[in-house]
N, C-alpha and C positions, 0 to 999 in steps of 0.2 A: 626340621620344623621352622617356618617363618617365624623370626620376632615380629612380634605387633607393633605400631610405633604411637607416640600418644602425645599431646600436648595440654596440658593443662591450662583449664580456658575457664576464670573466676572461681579458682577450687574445684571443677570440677574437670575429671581426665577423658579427653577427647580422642577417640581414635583417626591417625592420619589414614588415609585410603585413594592416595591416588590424585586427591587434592592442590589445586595449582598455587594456591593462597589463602591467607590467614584469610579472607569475606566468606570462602565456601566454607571452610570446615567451623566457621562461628555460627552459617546458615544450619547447618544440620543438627545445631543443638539451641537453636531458636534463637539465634540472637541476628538481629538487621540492624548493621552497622550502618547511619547515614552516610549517604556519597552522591556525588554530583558527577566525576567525570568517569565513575566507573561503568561499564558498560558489559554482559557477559560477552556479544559478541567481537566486539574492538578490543585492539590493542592497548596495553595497561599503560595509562597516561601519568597518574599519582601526581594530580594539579592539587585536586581542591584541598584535600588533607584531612579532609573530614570523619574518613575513616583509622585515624589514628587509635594504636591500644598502646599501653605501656608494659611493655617487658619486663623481664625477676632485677633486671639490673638498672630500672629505672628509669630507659629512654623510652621514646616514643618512635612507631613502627606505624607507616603504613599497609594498613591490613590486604590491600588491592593489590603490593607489588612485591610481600613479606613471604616467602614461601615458609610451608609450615616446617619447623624442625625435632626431632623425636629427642621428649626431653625438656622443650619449650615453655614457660610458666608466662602467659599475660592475663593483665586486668582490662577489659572494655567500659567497666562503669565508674571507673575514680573520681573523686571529685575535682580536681587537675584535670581531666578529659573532657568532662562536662562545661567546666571553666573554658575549656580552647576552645572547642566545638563552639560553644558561645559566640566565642570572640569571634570567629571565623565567618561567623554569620552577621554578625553585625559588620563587618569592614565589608561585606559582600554588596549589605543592603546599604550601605552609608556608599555604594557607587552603582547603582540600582535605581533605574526607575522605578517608584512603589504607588503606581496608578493602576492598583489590584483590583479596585471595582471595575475598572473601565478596562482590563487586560481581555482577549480571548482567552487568553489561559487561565482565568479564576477560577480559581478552586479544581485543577489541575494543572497544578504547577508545585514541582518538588522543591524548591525555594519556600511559598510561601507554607507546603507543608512542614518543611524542617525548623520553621521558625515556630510554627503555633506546636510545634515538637520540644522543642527546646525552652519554651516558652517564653520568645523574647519578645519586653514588654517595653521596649526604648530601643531605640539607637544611641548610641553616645557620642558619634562623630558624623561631622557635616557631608550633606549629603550632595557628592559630587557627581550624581549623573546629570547629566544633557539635561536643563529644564522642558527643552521644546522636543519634538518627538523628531524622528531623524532615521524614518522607515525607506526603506525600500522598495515601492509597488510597483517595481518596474516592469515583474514577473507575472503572467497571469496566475501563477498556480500560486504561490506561498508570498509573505509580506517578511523584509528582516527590519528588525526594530535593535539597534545598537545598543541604545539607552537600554535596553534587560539581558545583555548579553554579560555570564558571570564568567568569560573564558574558560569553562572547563573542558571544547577541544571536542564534545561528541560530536555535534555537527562534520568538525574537519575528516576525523578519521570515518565515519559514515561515507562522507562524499568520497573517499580516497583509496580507504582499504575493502569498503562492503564494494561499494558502489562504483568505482577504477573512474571516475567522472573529472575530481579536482576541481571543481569550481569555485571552490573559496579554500584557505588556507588564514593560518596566523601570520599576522604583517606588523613591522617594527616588533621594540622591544618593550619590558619594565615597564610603568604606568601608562606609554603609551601604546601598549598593547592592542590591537585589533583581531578580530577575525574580518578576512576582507576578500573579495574576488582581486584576479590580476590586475594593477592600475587603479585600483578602486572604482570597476567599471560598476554600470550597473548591473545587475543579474541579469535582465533581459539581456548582454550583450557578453555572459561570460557562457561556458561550454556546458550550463548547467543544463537538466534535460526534464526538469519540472518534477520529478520523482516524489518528492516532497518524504523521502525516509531522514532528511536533517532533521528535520519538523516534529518527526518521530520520536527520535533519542534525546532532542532539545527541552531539558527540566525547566526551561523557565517560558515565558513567551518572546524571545528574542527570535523568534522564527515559527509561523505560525503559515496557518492555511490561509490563503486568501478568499474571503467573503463574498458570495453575490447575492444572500438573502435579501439585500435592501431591493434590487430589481425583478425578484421571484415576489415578492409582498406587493408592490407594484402594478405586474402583470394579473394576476391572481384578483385583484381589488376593480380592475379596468372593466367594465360589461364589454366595452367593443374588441375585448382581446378573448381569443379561445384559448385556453390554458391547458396541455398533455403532458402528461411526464412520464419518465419508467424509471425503471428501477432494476439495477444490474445486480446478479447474483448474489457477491459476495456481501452485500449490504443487509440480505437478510438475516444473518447470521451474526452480525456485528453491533447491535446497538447495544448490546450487552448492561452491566449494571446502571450507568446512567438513567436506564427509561424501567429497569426494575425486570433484566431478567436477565440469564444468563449467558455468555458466550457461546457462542453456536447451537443455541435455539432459534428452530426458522418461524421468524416471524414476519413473513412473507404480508398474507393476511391482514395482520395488526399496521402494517406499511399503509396498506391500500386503505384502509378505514383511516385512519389518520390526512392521507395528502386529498380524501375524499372530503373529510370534515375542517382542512384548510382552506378550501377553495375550489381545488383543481379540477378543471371540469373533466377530463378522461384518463386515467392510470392502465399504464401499458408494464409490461415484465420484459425488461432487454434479453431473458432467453431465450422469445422467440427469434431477436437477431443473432443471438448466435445457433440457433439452429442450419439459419443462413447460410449464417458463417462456415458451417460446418460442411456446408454439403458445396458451397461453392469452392470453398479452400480444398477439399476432399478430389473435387472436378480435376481443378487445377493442379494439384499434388499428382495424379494420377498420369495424367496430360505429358506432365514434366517427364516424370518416370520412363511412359512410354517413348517418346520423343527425345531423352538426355539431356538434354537442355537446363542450364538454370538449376542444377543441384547443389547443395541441398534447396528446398522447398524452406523458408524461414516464417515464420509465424509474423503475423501483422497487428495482432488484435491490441497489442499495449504500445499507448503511444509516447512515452519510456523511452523505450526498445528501439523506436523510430526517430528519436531526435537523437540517439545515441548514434546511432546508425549512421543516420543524417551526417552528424560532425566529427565522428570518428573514424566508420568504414564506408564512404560513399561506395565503395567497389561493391558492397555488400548488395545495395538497392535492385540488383537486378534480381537477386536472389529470393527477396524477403515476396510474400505472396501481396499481392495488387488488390487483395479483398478487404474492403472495409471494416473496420470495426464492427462487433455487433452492436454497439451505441449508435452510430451512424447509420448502417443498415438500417434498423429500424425508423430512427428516424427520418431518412431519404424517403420511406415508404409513406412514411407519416404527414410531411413536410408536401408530398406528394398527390398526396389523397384531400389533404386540405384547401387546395387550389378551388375547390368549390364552393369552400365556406365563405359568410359572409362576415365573417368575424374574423382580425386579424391573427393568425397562429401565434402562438408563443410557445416553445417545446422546451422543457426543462430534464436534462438528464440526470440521476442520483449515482454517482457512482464514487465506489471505494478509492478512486485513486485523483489526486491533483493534475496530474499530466494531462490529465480528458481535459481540463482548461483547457489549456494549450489545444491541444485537438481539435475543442468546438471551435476558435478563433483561426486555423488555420486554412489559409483562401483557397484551397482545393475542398472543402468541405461549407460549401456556402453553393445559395440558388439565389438567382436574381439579382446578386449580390448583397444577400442577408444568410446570417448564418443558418444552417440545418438544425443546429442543434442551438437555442439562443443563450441559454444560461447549464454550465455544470454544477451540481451542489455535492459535497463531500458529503460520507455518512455524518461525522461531524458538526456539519450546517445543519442536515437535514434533523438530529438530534437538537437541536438549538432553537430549530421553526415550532418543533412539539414539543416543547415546556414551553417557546415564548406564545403558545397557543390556548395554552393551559389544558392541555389532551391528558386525561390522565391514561395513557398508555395501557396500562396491563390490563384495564378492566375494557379494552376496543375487543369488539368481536369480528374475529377476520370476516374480510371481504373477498371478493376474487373482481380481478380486474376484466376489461370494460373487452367487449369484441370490439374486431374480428380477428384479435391476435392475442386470444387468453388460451391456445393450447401449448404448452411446451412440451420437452422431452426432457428426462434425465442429462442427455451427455449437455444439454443448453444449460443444465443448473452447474454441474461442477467443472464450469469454464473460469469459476471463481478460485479455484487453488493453483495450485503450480501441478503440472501432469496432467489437467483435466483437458486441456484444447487436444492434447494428443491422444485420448483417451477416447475421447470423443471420434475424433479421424480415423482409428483405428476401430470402433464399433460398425464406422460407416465402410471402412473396405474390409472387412471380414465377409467371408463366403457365408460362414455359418450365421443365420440368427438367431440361433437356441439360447437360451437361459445357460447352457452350460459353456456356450462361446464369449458370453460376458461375463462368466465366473474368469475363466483363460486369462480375459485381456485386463480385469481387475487385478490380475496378477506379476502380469506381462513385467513390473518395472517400474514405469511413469509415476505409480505416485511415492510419496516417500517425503522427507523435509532436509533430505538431501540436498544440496546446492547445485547438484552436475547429479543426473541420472544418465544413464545409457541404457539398452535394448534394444537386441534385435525380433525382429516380425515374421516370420514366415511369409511370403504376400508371391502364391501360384507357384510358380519354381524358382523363383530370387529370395531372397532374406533382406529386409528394410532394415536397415541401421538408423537407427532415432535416440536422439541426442534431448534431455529437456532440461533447461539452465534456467537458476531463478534467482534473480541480483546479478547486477551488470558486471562485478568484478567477476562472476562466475561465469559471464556469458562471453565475458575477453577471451575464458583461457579456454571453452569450448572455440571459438573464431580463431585464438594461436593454433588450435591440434587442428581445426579445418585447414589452415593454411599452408599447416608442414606435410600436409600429404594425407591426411588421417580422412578418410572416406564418412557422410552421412549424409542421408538419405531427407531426414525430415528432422529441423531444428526447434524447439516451443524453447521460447524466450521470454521471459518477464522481469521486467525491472527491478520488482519489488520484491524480497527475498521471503521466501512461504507464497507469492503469488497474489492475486488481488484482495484474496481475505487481509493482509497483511500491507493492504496498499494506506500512500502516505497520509489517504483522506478520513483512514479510520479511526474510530477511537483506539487509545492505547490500548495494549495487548501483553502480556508475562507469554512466557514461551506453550504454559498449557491452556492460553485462552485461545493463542493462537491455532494448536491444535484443535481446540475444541471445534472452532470455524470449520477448519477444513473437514472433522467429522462431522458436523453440522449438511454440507452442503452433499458431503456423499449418502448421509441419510434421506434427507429430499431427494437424489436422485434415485435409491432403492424404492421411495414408494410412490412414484409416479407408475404408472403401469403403460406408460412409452417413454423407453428409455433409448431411441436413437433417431437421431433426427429426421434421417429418410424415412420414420415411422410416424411422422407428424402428419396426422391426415390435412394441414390445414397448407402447408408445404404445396399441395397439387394447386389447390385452388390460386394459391397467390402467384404463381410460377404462372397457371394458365390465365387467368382473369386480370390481375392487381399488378405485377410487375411487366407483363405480355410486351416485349420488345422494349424494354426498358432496363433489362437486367443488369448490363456492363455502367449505364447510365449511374441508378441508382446502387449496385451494389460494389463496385468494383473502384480505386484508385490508382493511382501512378503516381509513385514518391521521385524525383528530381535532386538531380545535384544543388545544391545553395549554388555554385558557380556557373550552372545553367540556367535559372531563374535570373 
């Protein structure tokens, strides 16, 4: 018979079960210990100290790096504890810029909640941050502000261990401590790939999303500008408590009433580009296959994936597929069909991820020499335009968005998780199109919160080997087993680890909000009643009519070495 093992946790006996540290097994008997650099999926740092408890012998134990031991007697609420923790937050904020009103991070920021936590009503020592602000906007996607930076290190180990990128690191030592890119470049010139997952794990606003509401307000307000936007999958699923609902409730609908009652004169849904997406990448996949050529087939849709590529496996570009985002897609079409109006375009895309910055600004993806897409906005922005609008949100009654591209398909909605782009390419080459052929491929593999899936396909009389990686650190070590000889067929890559529900423009997420999203978007594609995109009746008409000898023009790109540019 197993002994039990047990630690005793304020009087009361805790059973140990497999527990890596004293945080988890305090979690399961309700206690949240504050902490700043702990993080469940990074490596254990034990900076900040915040998580300290006092053991039977008196000392103090960080709870993040304390493995539990059977027999163990600590205190978490001493008055000694209370007293540090204290302290700790005031020498934090006495080197802290504390311009909370004016932060993006107000009133999500773990700093200022641990303080109105702890209840600290003073500082006691002089306050030695930066008077003048001392940002970084070098970058399109994210802004770093030093002045709020409390080193607690998630940002590094994000970029390093999730993310294999390295683009910033800690430099020098003891009070001169930095987190800083190589050289103290600016970020526009470090290997960074706009992912914005620092942004994510970062408790304070020392790294934030960067803004383009001021030129979305702008355009919108102009009579001689026509104003369209869409709105990508995973966004509907995400505005979660902020606007008063919950995580991965689609509220698709409630979107389109809203950007209708801000201004916008036409709202579009980016799944019908990745329907696009799907059937051109599908062509091309196919193509490959037949012909050997170019294997694996590499996914293009996150533009992540593509600056990664870009700066780390140029060898890779010939690989990755030539098809446009469905952000871009759409908009090509859009940007396209505008040529008539007499009102100046202005396209605005909403999407879960910062990297799409980067993307709209990039000069393969411009017409006339004006961008296709002219402004990106994070769900986060787009959450910030409806309250600074005063929408009360929950009580909008959905709308559906504007023709002639309001028909989508299921596999165009859950291109928003990780395993949905392949999910989709694999509905579009299956022989079979029964209801029981997309129970099969629901099954296949692909989806999962996995970091590396694998599956094989049946596809006529070969077997397709399909590989789906989600987070970059996860997408090296799928590219190290392609390089050592390891066979696959068709690669779905995303930057962002869970996929675009989980991209770095979203509101924050706990690991089951995150799930909820991705249930979220495979229930909108259950109750559509076209669930693959060569079943989009609307597909014929744009292919014969609206795109007609345009298709490689507007749907298709060619990525370049940086050293051939």
């Amino acid at each position: 018979m197993t002994h039990k093992q047990y630690i005793t946790v304020d009087g009361i006996p805790v059973e140990i079960e497999g527990e890596k540290n004293l945080l988890e097994v305090l979690r399961k008997v309700g206690i949240k210990l504050p902490t700043f650099c702990y993080h469940s999926d990074l490596s254990i740092y034990g900076a900040c100290r915040m998580c300290m408890v006092e053991n039977e012998k008196g000392g103090l134990d960080a709870a993040c790096s304390t493995p539990p031991r059977d027999g163990m007697v600590i205190k978490t609420n001493t008055e000694r504890l209370r007293r540090y923790r204290k302290n700790i937050l005031e020498l934090i904020l006495a080197n802290h810029c504390r311009d909370c009103t004016t932060c993006d991070n107000n009133s999500n920021c773990k700093l200022q909640d641990l303080a109105m936590r702890f209840n600290i009503e003073g500082v006691r020592f002089p306050n030695s941050a930066r008077s003048t602000r001392d940002d970084d906007t070098s970058s399109p996607c994210i802004v770093r502000d030093a002045g709020k930076c409390i080193l607690c290190g998630d940002c590094v180990r994000m970029c390093n261990e999730v993310q294999n990128v390295g683009a910033i690191d800690f430099a020098f030592r003891g009070s001169k401590m930095i987190i800083s890119t190589a050289f103290n470049k600016p970020l526009a010139e470090s290997p960074c790939v706009g992912c914005g997952q620092c942004s994510v794990v970062c408790p304070t606003g020392a790294i934030v999303v960067k803004s383009n509401i001021k030129s979305v307000w702008k355009a919108i307000n102009d009579p001689a500008v026509k104003t369209t936007v869409q709105i990508a999958p995973a966004v509907r699923v995400a505005l979660g408590r902020e606007l008063g609902v919950r995580d991965g409730e689609n509220v698709m609908g409630k979107i389109v009433a809203a950007l209708r009652r801000m201004g916008f004169d036409e709202v579009y849904d980016t799944t019908f580009g990745a329907d696009l997406t799907v059937l051109e990448e599908t062509e091309e996949f196919l193509a490959r296959i037949e012909e050997g050529k170019n294997i694996p087939l590499i996914t293009s849709c996150c533009p992540g994936w593509i600056q990664y590529a870009e700066k780390k496996h140029p060898e890779l570009l010939e690989n990755i597929s030539t098809c446009r985002s469905p952000m871009q897609m759409l908009a090509s079409i859009l940007k396209d069909q505008s040529a008539q109006s007499s009102r100046k375009p202005f396209h605005v895309a909403i999407m879960p991820c910062t990297a799409k910055k980067f993307e709209a600004a990039r000069p393969e993806f411009t017409k006339d020499g004006e961008p296709i897409v002219d402004v990106v906005l994070t769900t986060q922005e787009l959450i910030r335009m409806i309250k600074e609008s005063g929408i009360m949100f929950n009580e909008l009654e959905p709308e559906a968005v504007n023709m002639p591209f309001a028909t989508v398909s299921g596999a165009g909605v859950i291109f928003g998780v990780t395993g949905g782009v392949t999910e989709a390419v694999l509905r579009r080459v299956s022989s079979s199109k029964s209801r029981t052929a997309l129970n099969m491929i629901e099954k296949a593999g692909q989806r999962g919160s996995e970091g590396i899936r694998e599956l094989e396909v049946p596809y006529g009389e070969a077997v397709l080997h399909i590989a789906v990686a989600s987070g970059l650190g996860n997408a090296e070590k799928v590219i190290e087993r392609m390089k050592n000889g390891e066979h696959f067929d068709f690669i779905e890559i995303m930057a962002c680890p869970g996929g675009c529900v989980c991209g770095g423009g979203q509101p924050f997420a706990t690991v089951q909000d995150q799930k909820e999203r991705g249930k979220g978007l495979y229930e909108a594609d259950r109750q559509l009643s076209i669930r693959r995109s060569e079943e989009n009746p609307l597909m014929t008409s744009v292919y014969h009519d609206i795109i007609k000898g345009k298709v490689h023009e507007l749907l298709h790109v060619h990525y370049t070495h940086k050293e051939e540019e």
